[in-house]
C-alpha positions as CSV (number, residue, x, y, z in Angstrom):
1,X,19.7,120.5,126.4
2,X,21.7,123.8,126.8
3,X,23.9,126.0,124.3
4,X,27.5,125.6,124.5
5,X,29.9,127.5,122.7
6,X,32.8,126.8,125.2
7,X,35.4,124.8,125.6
8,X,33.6,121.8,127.1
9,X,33.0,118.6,125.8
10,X,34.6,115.6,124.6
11,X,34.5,111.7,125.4
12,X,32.8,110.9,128.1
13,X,31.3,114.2,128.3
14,X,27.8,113.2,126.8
15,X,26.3,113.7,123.5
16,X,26.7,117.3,121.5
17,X,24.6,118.5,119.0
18,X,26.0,120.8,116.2
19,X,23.2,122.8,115.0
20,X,22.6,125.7,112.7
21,X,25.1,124.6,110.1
22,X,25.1,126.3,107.1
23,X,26.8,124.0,104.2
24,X,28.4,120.8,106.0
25,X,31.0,119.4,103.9
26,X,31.7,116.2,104.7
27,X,34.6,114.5,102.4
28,X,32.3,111.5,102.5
29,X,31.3,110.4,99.0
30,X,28.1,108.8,100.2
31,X,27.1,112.2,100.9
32,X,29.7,114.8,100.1
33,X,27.8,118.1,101.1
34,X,24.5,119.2,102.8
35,X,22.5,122.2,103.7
36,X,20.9,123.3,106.8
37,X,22.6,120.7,108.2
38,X,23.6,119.0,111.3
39,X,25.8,116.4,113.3
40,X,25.7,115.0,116.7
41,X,29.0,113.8,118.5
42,X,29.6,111.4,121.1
43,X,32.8,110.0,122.8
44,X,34.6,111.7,120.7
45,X,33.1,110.1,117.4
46,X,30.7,111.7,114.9
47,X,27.0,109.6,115.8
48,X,24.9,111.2,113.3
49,X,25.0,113.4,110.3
50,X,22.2,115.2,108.8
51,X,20.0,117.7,107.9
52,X,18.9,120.3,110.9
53,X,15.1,119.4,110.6
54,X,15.8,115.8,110.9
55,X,18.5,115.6,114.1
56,X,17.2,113.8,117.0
57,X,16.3,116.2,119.8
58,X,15.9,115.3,124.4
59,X,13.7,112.0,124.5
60,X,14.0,111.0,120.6
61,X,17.1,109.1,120.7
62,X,18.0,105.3,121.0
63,X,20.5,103.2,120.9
64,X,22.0,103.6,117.4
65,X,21.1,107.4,117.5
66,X,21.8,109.7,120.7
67,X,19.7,112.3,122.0
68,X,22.4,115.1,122.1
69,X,22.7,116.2,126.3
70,X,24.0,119.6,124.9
71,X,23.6,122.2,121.8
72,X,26.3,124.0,120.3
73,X,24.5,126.6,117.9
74,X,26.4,127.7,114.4
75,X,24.3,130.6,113.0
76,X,24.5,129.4,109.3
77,X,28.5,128.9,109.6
78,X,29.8,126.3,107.5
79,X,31.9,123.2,109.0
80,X,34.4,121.1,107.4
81,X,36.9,118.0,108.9
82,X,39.5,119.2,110.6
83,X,42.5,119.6,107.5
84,X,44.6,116.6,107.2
85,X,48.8,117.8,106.7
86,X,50.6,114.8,105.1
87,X,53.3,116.2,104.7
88,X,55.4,118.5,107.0
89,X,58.9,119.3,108.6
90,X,58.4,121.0,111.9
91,X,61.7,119.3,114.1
92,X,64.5,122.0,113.4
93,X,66.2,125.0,114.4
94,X,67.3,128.0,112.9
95,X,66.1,130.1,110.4
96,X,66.6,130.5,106.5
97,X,65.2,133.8,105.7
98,X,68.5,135.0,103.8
99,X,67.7,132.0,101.6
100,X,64.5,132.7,100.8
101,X,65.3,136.6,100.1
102,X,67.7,135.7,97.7
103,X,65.4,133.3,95.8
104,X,62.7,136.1,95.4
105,X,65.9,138.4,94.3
106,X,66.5,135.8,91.5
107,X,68.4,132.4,92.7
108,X,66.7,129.5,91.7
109,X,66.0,126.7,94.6
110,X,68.2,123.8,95.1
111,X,68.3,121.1,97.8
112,X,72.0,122.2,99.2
113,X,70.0,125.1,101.6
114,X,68.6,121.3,103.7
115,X,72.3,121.6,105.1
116,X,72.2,124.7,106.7
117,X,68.9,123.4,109.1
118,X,71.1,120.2,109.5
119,X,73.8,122.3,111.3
120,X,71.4,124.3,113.3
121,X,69.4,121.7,114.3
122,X,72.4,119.6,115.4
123,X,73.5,122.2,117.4
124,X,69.7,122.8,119.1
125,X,68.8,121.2,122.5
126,X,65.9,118.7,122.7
127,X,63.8,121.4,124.3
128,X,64.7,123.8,121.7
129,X,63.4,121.7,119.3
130,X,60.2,120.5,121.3
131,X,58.8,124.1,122.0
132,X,59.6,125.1,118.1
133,X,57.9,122.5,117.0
134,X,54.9,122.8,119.8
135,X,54.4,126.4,118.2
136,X,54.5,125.5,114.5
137,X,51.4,122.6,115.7
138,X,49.5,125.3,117.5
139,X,49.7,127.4,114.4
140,X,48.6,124.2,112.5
141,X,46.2,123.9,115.1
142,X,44.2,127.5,115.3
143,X,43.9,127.3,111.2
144,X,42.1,123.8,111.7
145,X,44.8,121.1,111.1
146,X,43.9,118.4,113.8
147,X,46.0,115.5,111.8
148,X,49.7,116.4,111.2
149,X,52.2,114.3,110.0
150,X,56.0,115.2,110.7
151,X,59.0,114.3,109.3
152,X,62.7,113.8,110.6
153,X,65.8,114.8,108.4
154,X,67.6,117.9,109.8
155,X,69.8,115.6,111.7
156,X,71.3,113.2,109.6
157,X,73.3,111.6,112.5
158,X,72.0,107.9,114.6
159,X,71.1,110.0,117.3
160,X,70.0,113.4,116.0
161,X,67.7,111.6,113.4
162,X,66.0,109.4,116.4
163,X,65.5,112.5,118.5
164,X,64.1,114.3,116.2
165,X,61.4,111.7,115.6
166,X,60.9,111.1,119.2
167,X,60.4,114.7,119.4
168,X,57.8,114.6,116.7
169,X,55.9,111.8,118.7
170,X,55.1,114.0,121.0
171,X,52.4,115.6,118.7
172,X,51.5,113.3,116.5
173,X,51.2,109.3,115.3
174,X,52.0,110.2,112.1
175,X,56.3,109.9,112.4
176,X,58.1,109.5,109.5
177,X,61.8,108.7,109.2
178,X,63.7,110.9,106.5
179,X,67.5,109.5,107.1
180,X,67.3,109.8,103.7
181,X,66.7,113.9,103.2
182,X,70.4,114.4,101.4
183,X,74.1,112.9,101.7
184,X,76.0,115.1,104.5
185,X,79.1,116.7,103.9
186,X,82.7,114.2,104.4
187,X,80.4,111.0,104.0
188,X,80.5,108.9,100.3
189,X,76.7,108.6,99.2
190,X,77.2,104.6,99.7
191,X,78.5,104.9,102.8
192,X,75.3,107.0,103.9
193,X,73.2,104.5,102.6
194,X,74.6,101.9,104.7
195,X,73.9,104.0,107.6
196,X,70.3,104.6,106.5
197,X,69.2,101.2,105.7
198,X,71.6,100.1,109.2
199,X,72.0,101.4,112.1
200,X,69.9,104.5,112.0
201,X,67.1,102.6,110.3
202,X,67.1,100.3,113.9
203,X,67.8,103.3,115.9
204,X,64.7,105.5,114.5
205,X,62.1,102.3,113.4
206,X,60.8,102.2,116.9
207,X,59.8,105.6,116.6
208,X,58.0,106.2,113.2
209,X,55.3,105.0,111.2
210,X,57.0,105.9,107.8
211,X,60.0,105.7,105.7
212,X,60.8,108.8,103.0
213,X,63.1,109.2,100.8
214,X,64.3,112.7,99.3
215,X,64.4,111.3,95.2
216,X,66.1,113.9,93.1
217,X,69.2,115.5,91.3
218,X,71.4,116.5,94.7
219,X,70.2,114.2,97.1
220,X,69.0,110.1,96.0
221,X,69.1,108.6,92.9
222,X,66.6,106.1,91.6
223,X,68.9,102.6,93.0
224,X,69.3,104.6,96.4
225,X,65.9,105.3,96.9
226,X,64.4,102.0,96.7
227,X,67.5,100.4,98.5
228,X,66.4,103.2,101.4
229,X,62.5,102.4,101.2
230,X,62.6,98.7,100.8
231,X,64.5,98.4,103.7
232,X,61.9,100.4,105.6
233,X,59.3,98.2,104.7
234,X,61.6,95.3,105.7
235,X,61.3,97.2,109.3
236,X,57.4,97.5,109.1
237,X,56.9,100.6,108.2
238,X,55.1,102.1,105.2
239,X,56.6,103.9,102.6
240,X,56.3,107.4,101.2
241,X,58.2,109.2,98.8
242,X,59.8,112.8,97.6
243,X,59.0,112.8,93.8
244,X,59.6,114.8,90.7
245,X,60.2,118.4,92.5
246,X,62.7,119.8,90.7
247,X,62.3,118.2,87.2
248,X,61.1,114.6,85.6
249,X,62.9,111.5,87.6
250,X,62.6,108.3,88.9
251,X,60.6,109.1,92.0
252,X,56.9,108.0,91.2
253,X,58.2,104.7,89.7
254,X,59.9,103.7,92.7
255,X,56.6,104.7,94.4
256,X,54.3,102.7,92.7
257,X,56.6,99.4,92.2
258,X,57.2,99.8,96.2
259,X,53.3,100.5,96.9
260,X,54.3,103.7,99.1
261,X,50.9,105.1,99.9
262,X,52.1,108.6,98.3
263,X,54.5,109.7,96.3
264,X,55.0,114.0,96.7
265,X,55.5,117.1,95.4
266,X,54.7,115.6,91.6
267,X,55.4,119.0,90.3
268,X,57.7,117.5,86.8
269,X,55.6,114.4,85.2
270,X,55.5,112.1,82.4
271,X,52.7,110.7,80.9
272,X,53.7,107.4,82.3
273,X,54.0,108.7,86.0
274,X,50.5,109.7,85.5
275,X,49.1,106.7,84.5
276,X,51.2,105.0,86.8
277,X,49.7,106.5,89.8
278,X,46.1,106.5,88.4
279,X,46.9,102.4,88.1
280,X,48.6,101.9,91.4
281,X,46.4,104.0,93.6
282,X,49.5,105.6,95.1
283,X,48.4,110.0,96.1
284,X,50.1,112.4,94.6
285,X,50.4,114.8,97.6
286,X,50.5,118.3,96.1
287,X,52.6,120.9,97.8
288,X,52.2,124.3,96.3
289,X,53.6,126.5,99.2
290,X,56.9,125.2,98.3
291,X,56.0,126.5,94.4
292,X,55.0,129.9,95.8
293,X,58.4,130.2,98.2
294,X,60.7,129.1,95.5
295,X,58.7,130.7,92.3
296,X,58.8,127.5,90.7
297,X,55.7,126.1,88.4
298,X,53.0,124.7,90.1
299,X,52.1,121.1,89.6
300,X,49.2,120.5,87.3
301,X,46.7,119.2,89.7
302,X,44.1,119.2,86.7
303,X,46.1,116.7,84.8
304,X,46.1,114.5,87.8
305,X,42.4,114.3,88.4
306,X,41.1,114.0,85.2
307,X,43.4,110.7,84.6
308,X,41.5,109.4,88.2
309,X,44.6,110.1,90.3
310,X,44.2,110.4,93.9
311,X,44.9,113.7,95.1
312,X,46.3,115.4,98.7
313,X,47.3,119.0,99.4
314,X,49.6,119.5,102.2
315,X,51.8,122.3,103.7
316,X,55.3,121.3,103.5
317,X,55.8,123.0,106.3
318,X,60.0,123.8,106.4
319,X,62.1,126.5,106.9
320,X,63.7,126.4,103.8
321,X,61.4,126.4,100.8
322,X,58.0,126.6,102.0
323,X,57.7,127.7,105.7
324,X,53.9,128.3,106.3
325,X,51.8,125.8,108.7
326,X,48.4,127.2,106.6
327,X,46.3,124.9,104.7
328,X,44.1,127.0,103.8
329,X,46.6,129.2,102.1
330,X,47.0,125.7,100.5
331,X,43.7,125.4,99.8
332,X,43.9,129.4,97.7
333,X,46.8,128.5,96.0
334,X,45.4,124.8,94.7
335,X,42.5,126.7,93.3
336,X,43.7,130.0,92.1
337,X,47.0,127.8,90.4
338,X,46.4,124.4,90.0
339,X,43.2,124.8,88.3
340,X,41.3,122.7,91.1
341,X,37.7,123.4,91.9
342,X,37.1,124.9,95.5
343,X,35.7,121.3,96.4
344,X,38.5,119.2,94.5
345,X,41.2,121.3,97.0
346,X,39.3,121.2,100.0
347,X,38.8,117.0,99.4
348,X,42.0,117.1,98.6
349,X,42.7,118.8,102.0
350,X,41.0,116.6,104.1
351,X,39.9,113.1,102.8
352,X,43.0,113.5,100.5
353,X,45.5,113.6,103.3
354,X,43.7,110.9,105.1
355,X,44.2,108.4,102.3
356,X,47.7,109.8,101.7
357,X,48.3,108.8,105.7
358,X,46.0,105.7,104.9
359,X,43.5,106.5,107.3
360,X,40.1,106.1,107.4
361,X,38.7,107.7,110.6
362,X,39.9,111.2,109.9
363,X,39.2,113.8,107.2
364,X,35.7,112.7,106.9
365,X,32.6,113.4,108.8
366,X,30.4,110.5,108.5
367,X,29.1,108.5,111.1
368,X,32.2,106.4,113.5
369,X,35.1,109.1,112.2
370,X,36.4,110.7,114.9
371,X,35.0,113.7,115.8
372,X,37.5,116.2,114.3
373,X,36.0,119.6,112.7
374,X,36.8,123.2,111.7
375,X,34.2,125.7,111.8
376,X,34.3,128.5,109.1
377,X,33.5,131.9,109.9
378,X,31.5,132.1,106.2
379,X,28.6,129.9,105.3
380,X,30.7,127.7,102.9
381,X,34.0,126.3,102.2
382,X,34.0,128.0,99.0
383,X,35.2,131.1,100.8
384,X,38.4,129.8,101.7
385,X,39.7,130.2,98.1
386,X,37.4,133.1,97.5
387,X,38.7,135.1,100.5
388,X,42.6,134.4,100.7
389,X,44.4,134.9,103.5
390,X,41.8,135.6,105.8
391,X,41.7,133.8,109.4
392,X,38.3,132.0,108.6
393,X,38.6,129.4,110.7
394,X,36.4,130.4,114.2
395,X,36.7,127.3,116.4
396,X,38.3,124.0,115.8
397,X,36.9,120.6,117.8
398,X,39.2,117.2,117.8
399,X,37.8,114.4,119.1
400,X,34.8,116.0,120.3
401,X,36.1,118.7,122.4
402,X,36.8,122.8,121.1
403,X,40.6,122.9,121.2
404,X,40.1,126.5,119.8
């Protein structure tokens, strides 16, 4: 068995044995954290997890339990599941920076700045938008997002919206149609719908896994909304929603009465949306980089958990209100804000966004996930809240093979 701290590996490319782990956290219930620990990969799947003292070594293994062919040595580093982003924007063009400095100079955030992306993204060619969003992954990518989800809605057109998500699935399974980001300018609301729920719906179905709707004061009210996501589900796919953002609405109810696997944002919420979501199991996917770019309060994440509500963190990624590609700035902000522990937000991070995507084979690190990993340049995940905005993440692995 030989040391490899390269490149190499992945299916097919025999069985690798992470050693030398300092605290392994897991996102597995079962067994959520361990010391000293250690995992063995193979075909691209995690084979075993464990402590170091106890991992099968040449000539010990067996059928149910490989003997690892190589050794890839972590000198006490901790490792966690590659992050999980379940929510995130990246197909667009241009740039919104004048928008964001006048914000911070004392403009509050509304959804009207969607419309300036729409125009510039209209205007973009298909490979203008590819390599943009090629480089916002990478970023995602080298900070140890292996699971991305990626949203449409800075077309609004037939066409622009179903290029945009054949664009996104390009990087990632996780497409989700967002016709339904806000009304755009010389169409009636109804008459938008209809295009929503018609034709675009048959032109973009083929190409994503998900249906959103943008539910709030400026964009879709509570009767649009589930007009948009019911027919989405009519189409097959699964429904997801933009909820309670900019104050109290209509958003999670639609939510859980549609059974959308999460409703987002969650910032502004009743008592009943609370209890709602701890009934219906639907995630409240918890975006606090849009909080931080528009100054706005953050949601209470505390609230959430302590009435048993399932809980993701994601990016947001956009280039109007919250243009970073960095969950573990995510991660700092859930913690120092949102009054989450440092293993609530990193959960949240990676098991959360699983369940928020309704998947169970990444996010966790337990024995048949796939083998997708970040490893931390400090011995535990702790430090990615205690040290903010430090590049802690040293090499990232997706099924079974270093992609950084």
């Amino acid at each position: 068995m030989t040391s490899d701290g390269g490149p190499e590996g992945g299916p097919g490319g025999g069985a690798i044995l992470f050693d030398d782990i300092g605290l392994l956290y897991t996102a597995d219930p079962e067994r959520e954290e361990i010391g000293g620990a250690a995992l063995i990969v193979e075909d691209g799947v995690v084979a075993w997890v464990g402590p170091s003292s106890s991992a099968p070594r040449p000539g010990t293994g067996g059928r149910a339990v490989p003997a690892a062919d190589r050794r890839v040595g972590l000198g006490g580093r901790a490792v966690i599941p590659g992050f999980v982003d379940s929510h995130a924007h990246l197909v667009f063009a241009g740039d919104r920076t004048a928008e964001f400095a006048a914000r911070m100079a004392g403009r509050p955030y509304s959804a009207g700045g969607i419309r300036t992306t729409v125009a510039a993204t209209r205007e973009a060619a298909d490979d203008t938008l590819a390599t943009n969003a090629e480089a916002l992954v990478a970023e995602m990518l080298a900070q140890g997002t292996t699971t991305v989800e990626i949203k449409s809605g800075y077309g609004l057109t037939v066409e622009d919206e179903r290029r945009s998500l054949e664009i996104a699935g390009r990087f990632t399974a996780e497409t989700t149609y967002l016709g339904a980001h806000v009304v755009p300018p010389g169409v009636t609301a109804d008459d938008y719908v209809s295009t929503v729920t018609g034709p675009m719906l048959d032109a973009c179905a083929p190409y994503a896994r998900w249906v959103d709707v943008f539910c709030e004061r400026g964009a879709f009210d509570e009767d649009q909304s589930r007009e948009i996501l019911a027919a989405g589900i009519r189409a097959g796919l699964g429904a997801r929603i933009h909820a309670g953002q900019l104050g109290e609405g209509p958003g999670v109810r639609v939510a859980c009465e549609l059974g959308a696997a999460s409703a987002d944002h969650c910032t502004h919420l009743t008592d009943a949306d609370v209890a709602a979501l701890a009934d219906s199991g639907v995630v409240a996917t918890l975006l606090p980089g849009a909080e931080f770019s528009t100054r706005s309060p953050y949601p209470d994440a505390r609230r959430l958990l302590d009435a048993g509500v399932s809980v993701a963190l994601a990016t947001d990624c956009n280039p109007g209100s919250s243009f970073t590609s960095s969950m573990p700035f995510c991660v700092a902000l859930a913690v120092r804000e949102m009054r989450m522990s440092p293993q609530e937000a990193v959960r949240a991070a990676t098991a959360g966004g699983a369940r928020a995507l309704r998947r169970s084979d990444v996010g966790v690190l337990r024995v048949g996930a796939r083998a997708d990993l970040a490893v931390l340049s400090a011995p535990s995940y702790v430090h990615l809240a205690y040290r903010p905005g430090v590049p802690l993440v040293a090499q990232v692995w997706k099924d079974g093979r270093r992609v950084v």
